[in-house]
C-alpha positions in Angstrom: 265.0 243.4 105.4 266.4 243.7 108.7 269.7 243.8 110.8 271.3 241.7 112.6 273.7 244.0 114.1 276.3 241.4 115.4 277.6 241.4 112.1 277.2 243.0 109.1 275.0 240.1 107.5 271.6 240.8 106.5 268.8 238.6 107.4 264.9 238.5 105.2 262.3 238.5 107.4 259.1 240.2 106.4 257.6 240.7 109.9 260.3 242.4 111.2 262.1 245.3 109.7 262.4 247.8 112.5 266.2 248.6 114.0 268.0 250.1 116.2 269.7 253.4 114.8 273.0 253.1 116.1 276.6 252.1 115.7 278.8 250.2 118.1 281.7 252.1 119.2 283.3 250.4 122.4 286.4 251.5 124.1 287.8 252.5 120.5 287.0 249.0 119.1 285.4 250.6 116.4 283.2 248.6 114.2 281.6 249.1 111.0 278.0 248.2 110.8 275.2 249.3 108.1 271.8 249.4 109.0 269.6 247.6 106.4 270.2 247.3 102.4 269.2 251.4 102.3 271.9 252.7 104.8 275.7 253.2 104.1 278.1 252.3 106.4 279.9 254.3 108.9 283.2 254.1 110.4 283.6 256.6 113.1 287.6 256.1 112.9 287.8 257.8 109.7 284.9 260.2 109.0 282.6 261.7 111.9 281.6 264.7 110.1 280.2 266.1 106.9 280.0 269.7 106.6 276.9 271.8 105.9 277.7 274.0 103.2 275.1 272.4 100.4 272.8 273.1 102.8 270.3 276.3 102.5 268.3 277.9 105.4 265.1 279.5 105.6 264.3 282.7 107.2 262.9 281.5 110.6 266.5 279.3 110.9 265.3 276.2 109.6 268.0 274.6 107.7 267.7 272.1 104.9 270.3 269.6 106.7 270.2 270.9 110.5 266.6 271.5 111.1 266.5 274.1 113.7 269.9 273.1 115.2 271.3 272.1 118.4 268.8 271.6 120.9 269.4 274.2 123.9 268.4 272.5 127.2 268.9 276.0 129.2 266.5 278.4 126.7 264.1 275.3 126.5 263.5 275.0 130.2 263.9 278.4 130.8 261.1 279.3 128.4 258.8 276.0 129.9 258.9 277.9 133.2 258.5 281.5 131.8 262.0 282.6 132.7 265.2 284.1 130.6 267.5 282.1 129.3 269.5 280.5 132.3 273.0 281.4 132.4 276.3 279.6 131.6 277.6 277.5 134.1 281.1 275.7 133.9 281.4 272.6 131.5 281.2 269.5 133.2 284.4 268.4 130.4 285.3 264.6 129.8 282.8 262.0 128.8 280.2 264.4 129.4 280.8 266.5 127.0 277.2 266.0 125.0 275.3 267.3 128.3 277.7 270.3 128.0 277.3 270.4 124.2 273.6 271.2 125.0 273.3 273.1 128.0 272.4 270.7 130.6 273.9 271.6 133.4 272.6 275.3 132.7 269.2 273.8 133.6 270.4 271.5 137.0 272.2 274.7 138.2 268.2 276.4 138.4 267.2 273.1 140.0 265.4 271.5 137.1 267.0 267.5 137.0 263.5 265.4 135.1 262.4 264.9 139.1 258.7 263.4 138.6 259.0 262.3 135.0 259.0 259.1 133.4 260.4 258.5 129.9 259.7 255.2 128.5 262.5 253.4 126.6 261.1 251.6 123.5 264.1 249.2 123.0 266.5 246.2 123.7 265.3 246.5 126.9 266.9 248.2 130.0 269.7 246.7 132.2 267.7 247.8 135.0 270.1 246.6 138.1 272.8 248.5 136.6 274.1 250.9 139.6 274.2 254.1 137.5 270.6 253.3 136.2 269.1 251.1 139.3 267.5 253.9 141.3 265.9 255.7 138.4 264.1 252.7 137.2 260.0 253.1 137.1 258.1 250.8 139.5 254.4 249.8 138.2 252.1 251.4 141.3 249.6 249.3 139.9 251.2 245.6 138.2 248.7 243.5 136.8 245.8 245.8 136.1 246.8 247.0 132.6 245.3 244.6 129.6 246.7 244.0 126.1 244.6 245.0 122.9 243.4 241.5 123.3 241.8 241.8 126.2 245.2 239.8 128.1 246.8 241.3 131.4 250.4 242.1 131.7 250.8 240.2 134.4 253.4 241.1 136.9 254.5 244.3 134.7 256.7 245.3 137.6 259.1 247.7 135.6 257.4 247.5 132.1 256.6 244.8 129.3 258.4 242.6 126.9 256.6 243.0 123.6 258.8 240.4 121.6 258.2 237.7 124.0 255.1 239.0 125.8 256.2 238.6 129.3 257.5 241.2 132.1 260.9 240.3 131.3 262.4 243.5 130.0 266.3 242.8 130.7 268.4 244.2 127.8 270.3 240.7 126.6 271.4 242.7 123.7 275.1 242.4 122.2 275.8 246.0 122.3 273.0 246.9 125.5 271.3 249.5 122.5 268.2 249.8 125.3 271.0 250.5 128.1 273.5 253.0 126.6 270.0 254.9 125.2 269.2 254.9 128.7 272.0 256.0 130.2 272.0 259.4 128.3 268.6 259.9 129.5 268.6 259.5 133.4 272.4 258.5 134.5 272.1 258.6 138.1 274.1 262.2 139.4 276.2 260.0 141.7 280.0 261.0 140.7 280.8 257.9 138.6 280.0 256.3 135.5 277.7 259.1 133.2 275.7 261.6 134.3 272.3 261.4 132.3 270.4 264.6 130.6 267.7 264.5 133.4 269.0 262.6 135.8 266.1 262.4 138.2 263.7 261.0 136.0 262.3 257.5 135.8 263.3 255.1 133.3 260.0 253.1 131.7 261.4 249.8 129.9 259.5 248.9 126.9 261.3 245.9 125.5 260.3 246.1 121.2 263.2 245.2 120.0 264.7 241.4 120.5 268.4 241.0 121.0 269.9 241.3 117.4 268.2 244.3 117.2 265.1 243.8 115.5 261.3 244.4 115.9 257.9 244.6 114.3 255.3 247.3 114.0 253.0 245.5 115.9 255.7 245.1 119.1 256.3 249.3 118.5 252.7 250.0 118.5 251.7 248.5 121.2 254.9 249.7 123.3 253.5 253.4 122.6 250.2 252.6 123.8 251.0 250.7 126.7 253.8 253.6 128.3 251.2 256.2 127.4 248.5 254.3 129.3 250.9 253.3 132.1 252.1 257.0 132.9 255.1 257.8 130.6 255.6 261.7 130.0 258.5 261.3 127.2 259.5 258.3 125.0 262.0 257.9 123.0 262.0 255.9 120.1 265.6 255.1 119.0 264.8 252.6 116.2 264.0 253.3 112.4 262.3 251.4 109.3 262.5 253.0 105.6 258.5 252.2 105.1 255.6 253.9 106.7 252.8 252.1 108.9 249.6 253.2 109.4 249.2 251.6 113.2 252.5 253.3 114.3 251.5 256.4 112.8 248.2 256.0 114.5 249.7 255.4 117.9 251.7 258.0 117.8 248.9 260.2 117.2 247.2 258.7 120.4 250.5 259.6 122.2 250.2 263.3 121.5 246.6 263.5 122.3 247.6 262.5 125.6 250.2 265.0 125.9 253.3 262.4 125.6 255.6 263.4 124.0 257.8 260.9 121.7 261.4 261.5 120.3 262.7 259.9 117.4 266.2 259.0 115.6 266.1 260.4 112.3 268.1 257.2 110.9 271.3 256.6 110.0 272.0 256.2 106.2 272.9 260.2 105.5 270.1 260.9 103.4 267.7 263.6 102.8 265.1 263.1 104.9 264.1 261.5 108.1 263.2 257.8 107.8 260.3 256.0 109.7 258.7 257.0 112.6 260.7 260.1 112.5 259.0 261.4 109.4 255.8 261.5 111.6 257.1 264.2 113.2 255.5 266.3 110.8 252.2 265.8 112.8 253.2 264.7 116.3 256.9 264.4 118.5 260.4 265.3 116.8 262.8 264.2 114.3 266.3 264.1 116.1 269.8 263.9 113.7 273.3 263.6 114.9 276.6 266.2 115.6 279.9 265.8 116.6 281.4 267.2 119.5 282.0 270.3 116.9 278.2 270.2 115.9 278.8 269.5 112.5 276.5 266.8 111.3 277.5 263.2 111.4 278.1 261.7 108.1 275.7 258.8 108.5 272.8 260.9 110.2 269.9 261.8 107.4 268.7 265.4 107.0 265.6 267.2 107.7 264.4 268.0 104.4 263.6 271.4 102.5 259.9 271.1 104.5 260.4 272.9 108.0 259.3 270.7 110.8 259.9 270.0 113.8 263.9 268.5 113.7 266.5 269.2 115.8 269.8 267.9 116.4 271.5 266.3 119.3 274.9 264.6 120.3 275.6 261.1 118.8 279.2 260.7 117.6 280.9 258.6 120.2 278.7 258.7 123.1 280.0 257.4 126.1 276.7 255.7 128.8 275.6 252.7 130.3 275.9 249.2 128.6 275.1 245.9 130.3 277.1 244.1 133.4 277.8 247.3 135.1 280.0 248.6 132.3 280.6 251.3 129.9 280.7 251.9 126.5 280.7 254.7 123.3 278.1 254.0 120.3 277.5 255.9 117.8 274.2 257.0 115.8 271.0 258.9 115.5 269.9 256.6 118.3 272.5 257.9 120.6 270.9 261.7 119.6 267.6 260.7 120.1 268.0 260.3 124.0 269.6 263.8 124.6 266.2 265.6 123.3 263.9 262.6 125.3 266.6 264.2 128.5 265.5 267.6 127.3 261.6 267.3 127.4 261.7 265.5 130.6 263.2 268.6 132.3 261.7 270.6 130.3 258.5 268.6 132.6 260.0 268.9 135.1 259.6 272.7 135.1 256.4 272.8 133.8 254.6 269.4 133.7 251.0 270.7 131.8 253.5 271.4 128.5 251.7 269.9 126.2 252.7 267.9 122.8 252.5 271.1 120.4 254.2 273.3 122.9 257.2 271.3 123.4 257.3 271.1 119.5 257.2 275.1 119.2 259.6 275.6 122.2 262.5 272.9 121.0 262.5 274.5 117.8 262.5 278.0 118.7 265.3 277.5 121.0 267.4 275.7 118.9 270.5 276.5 117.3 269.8 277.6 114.1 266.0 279.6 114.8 266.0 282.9 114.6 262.4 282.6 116.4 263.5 283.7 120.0 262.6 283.1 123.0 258.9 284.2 124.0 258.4 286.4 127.6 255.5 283.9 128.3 254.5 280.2 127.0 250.9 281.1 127.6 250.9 284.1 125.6 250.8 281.0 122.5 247.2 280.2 123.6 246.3 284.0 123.2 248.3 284.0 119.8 246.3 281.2 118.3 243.5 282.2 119.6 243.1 285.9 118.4 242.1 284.7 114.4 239.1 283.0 115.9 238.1 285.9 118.3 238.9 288.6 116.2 235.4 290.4 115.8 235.4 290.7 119.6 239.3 292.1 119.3 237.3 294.6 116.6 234.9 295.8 119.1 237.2 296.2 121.9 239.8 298.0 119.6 237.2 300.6 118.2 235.6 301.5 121.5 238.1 300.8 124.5 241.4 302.0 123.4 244.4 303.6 121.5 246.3 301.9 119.8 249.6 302.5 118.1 249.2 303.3 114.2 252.1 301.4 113.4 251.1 298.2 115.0 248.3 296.1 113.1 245.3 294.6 115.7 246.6 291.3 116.4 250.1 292.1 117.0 249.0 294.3 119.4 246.7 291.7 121.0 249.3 289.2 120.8 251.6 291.9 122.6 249.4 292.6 124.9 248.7 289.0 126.1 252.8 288.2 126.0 253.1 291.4 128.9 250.0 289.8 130.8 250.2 286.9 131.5 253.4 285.7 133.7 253.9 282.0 134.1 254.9 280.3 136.9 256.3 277.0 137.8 254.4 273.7 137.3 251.5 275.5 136.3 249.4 276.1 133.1 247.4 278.6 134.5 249.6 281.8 134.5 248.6 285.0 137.1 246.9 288.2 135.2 248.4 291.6 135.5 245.9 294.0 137.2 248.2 296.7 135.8 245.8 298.8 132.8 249.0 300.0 131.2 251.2 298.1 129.2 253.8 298.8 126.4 252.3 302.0 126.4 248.9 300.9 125.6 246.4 302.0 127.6 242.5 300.6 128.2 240.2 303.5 128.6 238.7 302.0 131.6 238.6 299.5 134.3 235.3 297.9 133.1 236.8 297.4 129.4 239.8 295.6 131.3 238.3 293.2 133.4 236.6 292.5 130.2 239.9 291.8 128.5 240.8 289.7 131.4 238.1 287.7 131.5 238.3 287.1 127.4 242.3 285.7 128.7 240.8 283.7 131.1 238.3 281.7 129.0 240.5 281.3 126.0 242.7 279.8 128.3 240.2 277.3 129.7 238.5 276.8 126.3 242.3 275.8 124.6 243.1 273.7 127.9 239.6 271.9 127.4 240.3 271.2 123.3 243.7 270.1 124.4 242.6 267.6 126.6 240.3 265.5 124.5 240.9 262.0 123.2 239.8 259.0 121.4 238.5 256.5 123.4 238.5 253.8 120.9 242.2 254.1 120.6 242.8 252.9 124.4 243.8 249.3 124.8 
């Protein structure tokens, strides 16, 4: 079953049942549009919001209809580059309110705008001569070279690839510009007109999967991941849902996280319980984004996260004002409109630190959000010593029994993990973070200089052993 979202007729087609998880919304034309025989409809004139109160949450914050919340732009960049929370700046107000909702401008004010990232738009398409989107388009350095998983070459891939057609045509000929307006929200030029977008110095990558009712196959979405991670894309977001699993999506997704890309993805639009397809993945790989109002209550039609914590967060997506094709402007509504806020996140997120990789943008979105009681962590890199202390820990014995004191009240690895938060300081851009030379911390003190150069050096090859494990992939999953 799929969508054809000009209308509210549905069309059978067994190859394609992938859609857009949206609702049109244009200068208060509001329309009323259901997403596939499984979603309700939504009419943003007479319900936005559904409150939370059946909900329950857990103790780390996660909540069964919320996830971890509202996704925080200033502590997640802040934590990527090792610093406090950034603080408040004045709202930006008007049309921008969802880049004030989350804390955008928090982030620009430190100098962190996406600059050097590319996010690739798995859509409609992109209306890519539109002049608030133009200049933040991505240019292939290399066109041609790339080669389909049958052996084909994109040829003349200037600015991405047209999956539904095969061709380098990636113009978004869509009736509502889906590809556009989630593109918008992502990298908006910063040019005093129009909308500003959530990391607006990053690179837009189109990916054209969808056709222009609004449909797509698996086969068009898994190959769009592959080919933006093999052509360079840091972030993509996928705003585009099915109710049934796939094995090659799931697969390529998988791929995309071994590479470090990370992928963000609209929890769908039919209010239920759970995230629909590929957003369920996130249990493994990327995130599950839902949908609030301007008063961050969740949106009617956006589904839950489920009573199983994982990594979910919400985002903006009632009335969303961005790009749409022609050089014009337009509000949609939906999940899809969400999903491009968190993509505008990670990519300045990158921009602060580009080495994060796929689990550590998981962990750092969620403990950031809204509703996680986690808090914010003194260093990212102190999570590789963390990890790594269950695997080490007759060597933290050793070192405990002969080298030190250590406070009664604090078991072994808490200490450790103390100890490596207060050691290691990160810095910008880097994954590497500089060692104390200091043999006194939090009051705990190494016997000797010898014992601590020891300690050091233990730091310095878990690092390089976790960096290493991280950076290994399968080849036969590269087209």
């Amino acid at each position: 079953m799929l969508m054809n979202y000009n209308s509210n007729n549905f069309l059978l087609n067994n190859g394609l049942n992938i859609t857009p998880v949206s609702l049109p919304n244009w200068y208060n034309n509001y329309a009323n549009d259901s997403l596939g025989s499984s979603y309700s409809s939504f009419n943003s004139a007479t319900k936005s919001s559904a409150s939370i109160a059946d909900s329950y949450t857990t103790a780390s914050g996660y909540n069964s209809t919320s996830g971890y919340g509202l996704v925080n732009a200033a502590a997640a960049v802040a934590e990527a580059s090792g610093q406090n929370t950034f603080a408040d700046v004045p709202d930006l107000g008007g049309n921008n309110w969802g880049a004030d909702l989350i804390k955008a401008p928090e982030a620009w004010a430190k100098g962190y705008t996406g600059k050097g990232v590319v996010v690739a738009v798995l859509d409609t398409g992109v209306d890519y001569n539109h002049p608030d989107l133009k200049d933040n388009i991505w240019t292939n350095p290399n066109p041609g070279t790339g080669k389909d998983n049958n052996g084909k070459a994109y040829v003349n891939d200037i600015h991405g690839w047209n999956f539904v057609d095969n061709n380098n045509d990636v113009m978004d000929n869509s009736s509502y510009g889906h590809g556009t307006h989630v593109s918008g929200t992502i990298a908006g030029e910063n040019n005093n007109f129009g909308v500003t977008g959530i990391a607006y110095d990053a690179k837009i990558m189109p990916v054209k999967v969808l056709d222009d009712s609004g449909a797509g196959s698996y086969s068009s979405i898994t190959n769009g991941i592959y080919y933006a991670v093999n052509h360079g894309a840091n972030v993509i977001n996928l705003s585009l849902g099915s109710t049934s699993p796939n094995s090659s999506v799931e697969s390529a997704l998988k791929y995309a996280s071994s590479k470090n890309v990370i992928v963000a993805m609209a929890a769908g639009n039919d209010g239920g319980t759970t995230p629909e397809y590929p957003a369920h993945y996130a249990q493994n790989w990327g995130l599950a984004v839902g949908a609030v109002d301007k008063s961050k209550n969740i949106a009617d039609f956006s589904n839950r996260s489920g009573s199983q914590p994982f990594p979910y967060v919400t985002a903006p997506g009632v009335n969303i004002y961005s790009t749409i094709p022609g050089d014009k402007y337009g509000f949609l509504s939906g999940t899809s409109m969400a999903t491009p806020h968190v993509a505008g996140v990670v990519a300045l997120m990158l921009s602060a630190n580009h080495n994060l990789t796929d689990s550590q943008v998981r962990q750092i979105i969620t403990d950031t959000a809204g509703n996680s009681t986690q808090g914010t962590k003194s260093s990212l890199s102190s999570n590789y010593i963390t990890k790594s202390i269950a695997t080490t820990r007759d060597n933290i014995a050793s070192y405990q029994n002969n080298s030190f004191a250590v406070s009664p009240t604090q078991p072994t690895s808490e200490l450790w993990a103390d100890l490596a938060k207060n050691l290691l300081a990160s810095t910008n851009n880097t994954q590497y973070p500089s060692l104390s030379t200091n043999s006194s911390i939090n009051n705990d003190t190494f016997v000797n200089s010898d014992v601590w150069s020891q300690y050091l050096s233990y730091v310095t090859t878990t690092l390089n052993a976790n960096t290493s494990a991280n950076d290994d992939t399968d080849a036969d999953n590269i087209f």
